[in-house]
C-alpha positions in Angstrom: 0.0 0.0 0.0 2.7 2.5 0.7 5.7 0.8 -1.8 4.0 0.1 -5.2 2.9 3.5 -7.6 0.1 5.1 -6.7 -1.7 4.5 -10.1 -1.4 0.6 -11.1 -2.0 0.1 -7.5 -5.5 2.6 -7.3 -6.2 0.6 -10.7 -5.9 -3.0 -9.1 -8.0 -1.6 -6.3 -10.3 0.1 -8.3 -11.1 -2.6 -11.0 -12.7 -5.0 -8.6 -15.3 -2.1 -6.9 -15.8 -0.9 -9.9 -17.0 -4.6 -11.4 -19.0 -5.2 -8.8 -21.0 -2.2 -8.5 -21.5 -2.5 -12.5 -23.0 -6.0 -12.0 -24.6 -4.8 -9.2 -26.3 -1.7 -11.5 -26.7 -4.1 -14.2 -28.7 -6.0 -11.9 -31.0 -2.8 -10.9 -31.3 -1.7 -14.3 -32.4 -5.7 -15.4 -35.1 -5.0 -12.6 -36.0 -2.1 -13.6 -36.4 -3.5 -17.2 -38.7 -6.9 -16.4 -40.8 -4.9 -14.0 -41.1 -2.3 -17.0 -42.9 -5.3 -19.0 -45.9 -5.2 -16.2 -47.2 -1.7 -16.5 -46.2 2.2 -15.7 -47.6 1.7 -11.7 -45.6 -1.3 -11.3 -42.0 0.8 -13.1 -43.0 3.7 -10.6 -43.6 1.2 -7.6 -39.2 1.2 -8.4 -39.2 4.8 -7.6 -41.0 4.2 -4.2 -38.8 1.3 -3.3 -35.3 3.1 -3.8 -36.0 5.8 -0.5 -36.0 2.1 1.7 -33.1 0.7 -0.4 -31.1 3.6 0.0 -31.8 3.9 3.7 -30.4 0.4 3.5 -27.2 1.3 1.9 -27.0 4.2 4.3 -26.9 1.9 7.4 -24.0 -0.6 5.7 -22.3 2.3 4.4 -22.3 3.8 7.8 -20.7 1.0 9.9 -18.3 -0.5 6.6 -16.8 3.0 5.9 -17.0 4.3 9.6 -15.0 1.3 10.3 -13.0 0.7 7.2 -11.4 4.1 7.2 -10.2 4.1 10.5 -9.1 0.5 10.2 -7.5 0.9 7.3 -5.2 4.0 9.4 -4.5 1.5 12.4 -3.2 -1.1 9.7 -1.2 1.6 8.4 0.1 2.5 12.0 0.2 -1.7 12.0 -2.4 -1.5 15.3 -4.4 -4.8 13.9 -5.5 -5.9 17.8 -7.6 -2.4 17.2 -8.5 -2.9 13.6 -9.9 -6.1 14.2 -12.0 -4.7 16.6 -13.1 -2.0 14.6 -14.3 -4.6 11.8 -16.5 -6.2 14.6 -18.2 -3.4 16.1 -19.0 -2.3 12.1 -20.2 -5.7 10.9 -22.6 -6.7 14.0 -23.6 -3.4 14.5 -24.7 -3.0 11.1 -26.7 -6.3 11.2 -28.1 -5.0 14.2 -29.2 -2.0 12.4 -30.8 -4.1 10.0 -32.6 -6.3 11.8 -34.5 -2.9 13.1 -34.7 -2.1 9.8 -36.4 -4.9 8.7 -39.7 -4.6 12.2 -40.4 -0.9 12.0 -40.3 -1.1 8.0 -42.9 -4.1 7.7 -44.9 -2.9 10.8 -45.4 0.1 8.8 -45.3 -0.6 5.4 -48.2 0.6 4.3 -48.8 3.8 5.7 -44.6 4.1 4.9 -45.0 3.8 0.9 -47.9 6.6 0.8 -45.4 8.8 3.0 -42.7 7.7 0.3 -44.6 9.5 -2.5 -46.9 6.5 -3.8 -50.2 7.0 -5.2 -52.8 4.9 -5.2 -52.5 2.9 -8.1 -48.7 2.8 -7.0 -49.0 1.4 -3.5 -49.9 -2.2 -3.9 -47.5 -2.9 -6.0 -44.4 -0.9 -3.9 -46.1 -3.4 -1.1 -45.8 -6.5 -2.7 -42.0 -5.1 -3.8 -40.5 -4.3 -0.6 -42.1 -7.0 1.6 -39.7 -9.5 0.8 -36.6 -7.2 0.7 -37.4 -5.6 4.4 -37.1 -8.9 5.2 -33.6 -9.3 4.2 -31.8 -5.8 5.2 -30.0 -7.3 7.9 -28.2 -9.5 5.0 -27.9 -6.4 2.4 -27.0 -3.8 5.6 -24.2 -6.5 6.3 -23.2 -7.3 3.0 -22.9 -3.1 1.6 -20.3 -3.1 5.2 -18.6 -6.1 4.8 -18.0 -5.1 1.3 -16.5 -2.2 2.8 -14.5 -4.2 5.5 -13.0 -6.1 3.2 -11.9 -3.0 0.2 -10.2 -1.4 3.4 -8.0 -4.2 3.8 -6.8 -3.9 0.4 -9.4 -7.3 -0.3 -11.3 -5.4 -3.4 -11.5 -8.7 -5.4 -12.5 -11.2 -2.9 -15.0 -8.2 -1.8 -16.6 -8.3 -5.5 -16.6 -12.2 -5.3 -20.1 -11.4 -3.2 -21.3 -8.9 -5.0 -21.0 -10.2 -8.0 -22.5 -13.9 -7.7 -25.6 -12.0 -6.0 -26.5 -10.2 -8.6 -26.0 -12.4 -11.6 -28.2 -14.8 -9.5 -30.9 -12.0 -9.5 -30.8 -11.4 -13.4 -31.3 -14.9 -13.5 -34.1 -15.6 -10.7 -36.1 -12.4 -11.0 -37.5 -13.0 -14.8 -38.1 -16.7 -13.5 -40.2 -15.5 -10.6 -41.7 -12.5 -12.3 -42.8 -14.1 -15.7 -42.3 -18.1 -15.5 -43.7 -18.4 -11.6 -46.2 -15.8 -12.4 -45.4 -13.7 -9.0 -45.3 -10.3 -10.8 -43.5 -7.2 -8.7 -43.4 -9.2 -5.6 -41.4 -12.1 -7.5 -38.8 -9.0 -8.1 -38.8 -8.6 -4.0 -38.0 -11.9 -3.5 -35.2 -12.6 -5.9 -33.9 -9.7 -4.6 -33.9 -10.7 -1.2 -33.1 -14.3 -1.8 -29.9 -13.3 -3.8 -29.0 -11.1 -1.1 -28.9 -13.2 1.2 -26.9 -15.6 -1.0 -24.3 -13.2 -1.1 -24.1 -12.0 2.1 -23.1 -15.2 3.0 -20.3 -15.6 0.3 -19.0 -12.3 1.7 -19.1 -13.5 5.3 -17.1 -16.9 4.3 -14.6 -14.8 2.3 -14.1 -12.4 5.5 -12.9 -15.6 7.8 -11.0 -17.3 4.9 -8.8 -14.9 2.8 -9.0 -11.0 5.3 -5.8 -10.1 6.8 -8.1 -9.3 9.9 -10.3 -11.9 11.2 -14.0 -11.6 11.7 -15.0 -13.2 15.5 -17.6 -12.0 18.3 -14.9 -11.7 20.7 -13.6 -8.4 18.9 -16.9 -7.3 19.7 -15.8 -5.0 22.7 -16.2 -1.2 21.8 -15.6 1.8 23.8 -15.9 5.1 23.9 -12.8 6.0 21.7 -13.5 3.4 19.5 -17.5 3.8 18.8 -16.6 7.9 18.2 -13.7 7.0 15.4 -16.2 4.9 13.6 -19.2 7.3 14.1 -16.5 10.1 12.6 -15.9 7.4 9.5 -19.2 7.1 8.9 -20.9 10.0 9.3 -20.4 11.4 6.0 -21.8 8.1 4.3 -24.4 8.1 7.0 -25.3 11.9 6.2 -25.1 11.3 2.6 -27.3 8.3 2.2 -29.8 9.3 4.2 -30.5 12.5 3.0 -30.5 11.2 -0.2 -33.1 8.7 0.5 -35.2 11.6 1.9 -34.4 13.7 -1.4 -35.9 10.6 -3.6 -39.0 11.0 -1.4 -39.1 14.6 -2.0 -38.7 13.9 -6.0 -41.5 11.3 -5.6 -43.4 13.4 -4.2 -43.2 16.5 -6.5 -43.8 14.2 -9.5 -47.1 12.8 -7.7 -49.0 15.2 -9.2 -48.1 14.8 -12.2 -49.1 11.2 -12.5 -47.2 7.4 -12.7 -45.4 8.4 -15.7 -43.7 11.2 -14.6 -42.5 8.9 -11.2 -41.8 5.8 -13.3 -39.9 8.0 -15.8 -37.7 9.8 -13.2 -36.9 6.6 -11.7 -36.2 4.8 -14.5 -33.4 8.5 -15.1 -32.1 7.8 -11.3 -31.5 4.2 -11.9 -29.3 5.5 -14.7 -27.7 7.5 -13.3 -27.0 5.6 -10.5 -25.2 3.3 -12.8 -23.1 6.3 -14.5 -22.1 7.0 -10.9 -21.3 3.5 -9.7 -17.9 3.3 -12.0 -16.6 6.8 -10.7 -17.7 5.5 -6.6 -15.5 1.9 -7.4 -12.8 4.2 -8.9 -13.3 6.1 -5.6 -13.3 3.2 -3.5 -10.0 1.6 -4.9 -8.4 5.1 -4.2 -10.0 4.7 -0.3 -7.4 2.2 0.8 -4.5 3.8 -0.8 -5.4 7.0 0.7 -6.3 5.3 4.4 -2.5 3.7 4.1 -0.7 6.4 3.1 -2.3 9.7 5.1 -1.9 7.6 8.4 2.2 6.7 7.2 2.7 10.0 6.6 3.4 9.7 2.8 1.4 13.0 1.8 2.3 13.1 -1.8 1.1 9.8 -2.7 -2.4 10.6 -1.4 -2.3 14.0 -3.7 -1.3 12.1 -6.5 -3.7 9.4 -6.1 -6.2 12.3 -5.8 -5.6 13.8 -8.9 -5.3 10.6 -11.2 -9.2 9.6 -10.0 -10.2 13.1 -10.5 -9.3 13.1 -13.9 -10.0 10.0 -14.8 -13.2 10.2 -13.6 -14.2 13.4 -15.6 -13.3 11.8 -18.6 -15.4 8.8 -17.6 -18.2 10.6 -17.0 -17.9 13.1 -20.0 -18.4 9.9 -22.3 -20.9 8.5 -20.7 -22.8 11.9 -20.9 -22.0 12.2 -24.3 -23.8 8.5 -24.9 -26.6 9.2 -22.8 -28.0 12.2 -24.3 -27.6 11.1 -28.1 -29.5 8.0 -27.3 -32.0 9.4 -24.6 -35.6 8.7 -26.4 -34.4 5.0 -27.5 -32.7 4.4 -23.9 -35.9 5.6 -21.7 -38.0 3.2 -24.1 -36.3 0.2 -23.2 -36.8 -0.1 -20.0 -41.2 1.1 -20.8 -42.5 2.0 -23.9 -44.9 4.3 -22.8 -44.8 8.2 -24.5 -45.2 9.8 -21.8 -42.7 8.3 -19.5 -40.2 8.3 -22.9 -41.2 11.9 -23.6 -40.8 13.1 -19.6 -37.5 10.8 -18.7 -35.6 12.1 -22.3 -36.2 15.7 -21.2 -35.0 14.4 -17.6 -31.8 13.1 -18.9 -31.0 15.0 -21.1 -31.0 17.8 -18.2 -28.3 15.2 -16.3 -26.5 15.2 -18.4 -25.3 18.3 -18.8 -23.9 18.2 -15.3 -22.4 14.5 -15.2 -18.8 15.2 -16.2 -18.6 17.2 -12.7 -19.6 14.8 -10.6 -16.7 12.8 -10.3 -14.8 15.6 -8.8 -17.2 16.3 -6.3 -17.1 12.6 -5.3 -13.5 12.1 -4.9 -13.4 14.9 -3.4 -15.7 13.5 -0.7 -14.1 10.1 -0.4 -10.8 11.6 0.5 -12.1 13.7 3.0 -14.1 11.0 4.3 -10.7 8.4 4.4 -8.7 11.6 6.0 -11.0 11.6 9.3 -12.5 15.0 7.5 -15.6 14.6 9.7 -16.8 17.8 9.7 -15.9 19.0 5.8 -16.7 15.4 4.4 -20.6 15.3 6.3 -20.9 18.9 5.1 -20.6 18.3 1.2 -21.9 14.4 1.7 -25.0 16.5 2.0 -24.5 19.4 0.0 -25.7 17.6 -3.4 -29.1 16.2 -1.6 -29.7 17.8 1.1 -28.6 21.4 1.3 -29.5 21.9 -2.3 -31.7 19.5 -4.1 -34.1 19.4 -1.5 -35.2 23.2 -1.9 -34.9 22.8 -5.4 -37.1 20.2 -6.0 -39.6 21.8 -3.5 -39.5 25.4 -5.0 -39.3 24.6 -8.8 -41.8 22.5 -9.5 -44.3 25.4 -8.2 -42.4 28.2 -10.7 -41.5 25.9 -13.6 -44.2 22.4 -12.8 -42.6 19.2 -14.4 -39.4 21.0 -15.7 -38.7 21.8 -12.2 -39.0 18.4 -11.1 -36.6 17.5 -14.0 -34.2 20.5 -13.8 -33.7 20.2 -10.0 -31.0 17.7 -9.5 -28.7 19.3 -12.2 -28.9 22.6 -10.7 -28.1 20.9 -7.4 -24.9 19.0 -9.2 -23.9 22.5 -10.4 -24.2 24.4 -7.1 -22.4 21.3 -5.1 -19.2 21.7 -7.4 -18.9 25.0 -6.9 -19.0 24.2 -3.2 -16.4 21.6 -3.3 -13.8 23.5 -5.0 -12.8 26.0 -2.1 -13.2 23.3 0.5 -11.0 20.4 -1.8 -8.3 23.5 -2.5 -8.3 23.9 1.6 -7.8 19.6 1.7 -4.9 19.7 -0.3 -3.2 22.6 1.4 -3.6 20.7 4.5 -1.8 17.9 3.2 1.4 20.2 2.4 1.4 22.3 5.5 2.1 18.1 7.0 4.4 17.6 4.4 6.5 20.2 5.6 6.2 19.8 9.3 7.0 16.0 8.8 10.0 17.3 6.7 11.0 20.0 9.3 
């Protein structure tokens, strides 16, 4: 971690992450597509389902990154006695999270979709969608942190190994349980949750064969110090997650009123974008390690260089991708449901996100650095900049002055307005990181 260059090594990181969150968005984007073949309510019943999902992520993210980048620093100081107890306290308490999760969610289900932004021809079907996957969040919580516990330790292939076979199981089980079985929307729930729980196993048997730290209940012992270093790791994830899961409910519910096209066709535009994004965050997350390693050696100048080669490799990622998007935009929206209005209102959507795509990989690097660094404060403040501080009054005020363009114009704007936030705070990062060089020097 601190010996090899800074690229090839990011790259060998990288490449697994990025892999498995491609099969993983493959997977969500095959969903998206079989459930398309039942009907616009049952494509917008996606839209309602991705608040919970996300508040799912939220939770794993939480303990995996609140753990992993503070473990990764005590491996770097070569503390494992801590950083195996680090991995414990993040992997059981984020099962424990789930398993909460999972009672209040189908104790409330119902009244909880119509709060998410469901109408009434949507709500059934977001029902019969999310049953079966509250079921399973203590097995996707735990598997989103022990993806995370295992990238930390420099473990990015064996953490895909999971991932991966999850999802390709899905792509096979959920057309077999939607169309063959008959099950409709709900046999999409289930595969999901079955294959989750398939791979959360894989990634727990990976953790006790192949991690440098092992995974036992015994390291289970937290304390003060310890709970406060992870709950500073993971705050920004936390922060950023769950305000994004409130901003989807917020997008739902100012595209309500326009009808189930206008929510199926903004989530079938999130669910692309999602993918978009999901090559630039396992760029991110194989530059995590590196960065963990290296700020808590000392070695400065190989986390600014590692900083700058995903930044720019990322923009150019993302340029392309926005470059395919918009020149394909009617033909893309209609594969996934061939209905005009949903292909008319999600081309006008995406067309709109694209124009701020190539951006966003700055402002998530960005992020993930400060996040790695122990940046509590900077990395919660801009984990919610994008969502929170921004899109959220956007989407609320726009929609009133320009009606379904604002819906469609608001998380654009909200791209825009978070780069020009990150750059003085980034700039501020890296002159941090020479002021230490220097002191370390002197």
């Amino acid at each position: 971690m601190t010996g090899r260059p800074v690229r090839p090594l990011i790259i060998r990181l990288g490449i697994p992450a990025i892999v498995s969150n491609l099969v993983t968005m493959i997977y969500n984007l095959a969903d998206t597509y079989f459930i398309g073949r039942l009907g616009t309510s049952q494509s917008g019943a996606i839209g309602i389902a991705v608040s919970i999902m996300t508040i799912m992520q939220a939770i794993g993210f939480f303990f995996g990154n609140g753990a992993g980048n503070s473990l990764s620093r005590e491996m770097g100081k070569h503390n494992e006695e801590r950083a195996a107890r680090l991995m414990a306290v993040g992997f059981f308490g984020s099962v424990g999270f789930g398993v909460l999760l999972a009672v209040v969610g189908l104790v409330l289900l119902r009244p909880l979709v119509f709060a998410l932004g469901a109408t009434p021809t949507i709500a059934p079907y977001a029902m019969d969608y999310l049953a079966p996957i509250l079921l399973a969040s203590p097995a996707v919580c735990g598997s989103f942190t022990m993806n995370g516990l295992l990238r930390y330790q420099g473990l990015s292939s064996y953490a895909m190994v999971g991932l991966v076979i999850g999802a390709v199981l899905n792509i096979a089980l959920a057309p077999l349980l939607i169309f063959g079985l008959g099950m409709g929307i709900r046999g999409a729930g289930v595969a999901t949750a079955s294959c989750q729980a398939i791979g959360f196993a894989i990634l727990v048997v990976m953790c006790r064969k192949v991690a440098v730290l092992k995974l036992t209940p015994k390291q289970f012992r937290p304390d003060t110090l310890l709970v406060r270093e992870l709950v500073g790791g993971g705050l920004p994830s936390l922060l950023r997650q769950s305000v994004g899961s409130v901003a989807a409910i917020c997008v739902n519910l100012a595209a309500n009123p326009f009808g189930d096209a206008a929510i199926a066709a903004m989530a079938i535009v999130t669910r692309l974008m999602m993918f978009t994004n999901s090559v630039i965050i396992g760029l991110g997350q194989g530059f995590q390690p590196v960065c963990g390693y290296n700020y808590g050696a000392g070695l400065f100048d190989r986390v600014k260089r590692g900083y700058w080669f995903c930044v720019r490799a990322s923009t150019l990622v993302l340029a392309a991708f926005a470059v395919g998007l918009s020149a394909f935009a009617p033909q893309i929206i209609e594969l996934f449901r061939a209905d005009p209005d949903v292909v008319r209102i999600g081309t006008a959507a995406l067309w709109m996100q694209c124009v701020s795509l190539p951006i966003m990989g700055g402002n998530m690097i960005s992020n993930m650095m400060q996040q790695t660094m122990g940046l509590t404060g900077v990395a919660s403040f801009l984990g919610v900049c994008r969502q929170g501080v921004y899109l959220i009054p956007l989407i609320v005020v726009l929609p009133h002055l320009l009606g379904l363009a604002g819906v469609q114009l608001a998380q654009p704007m909200a791209d825009i307005l978070t780069f020009c936030t990150t750059i003085p705070l980034q700039r501020r990062v890296l002159g941090r990181l020479t002021v230490r060089k220097t002191n370390v020097q002197k």
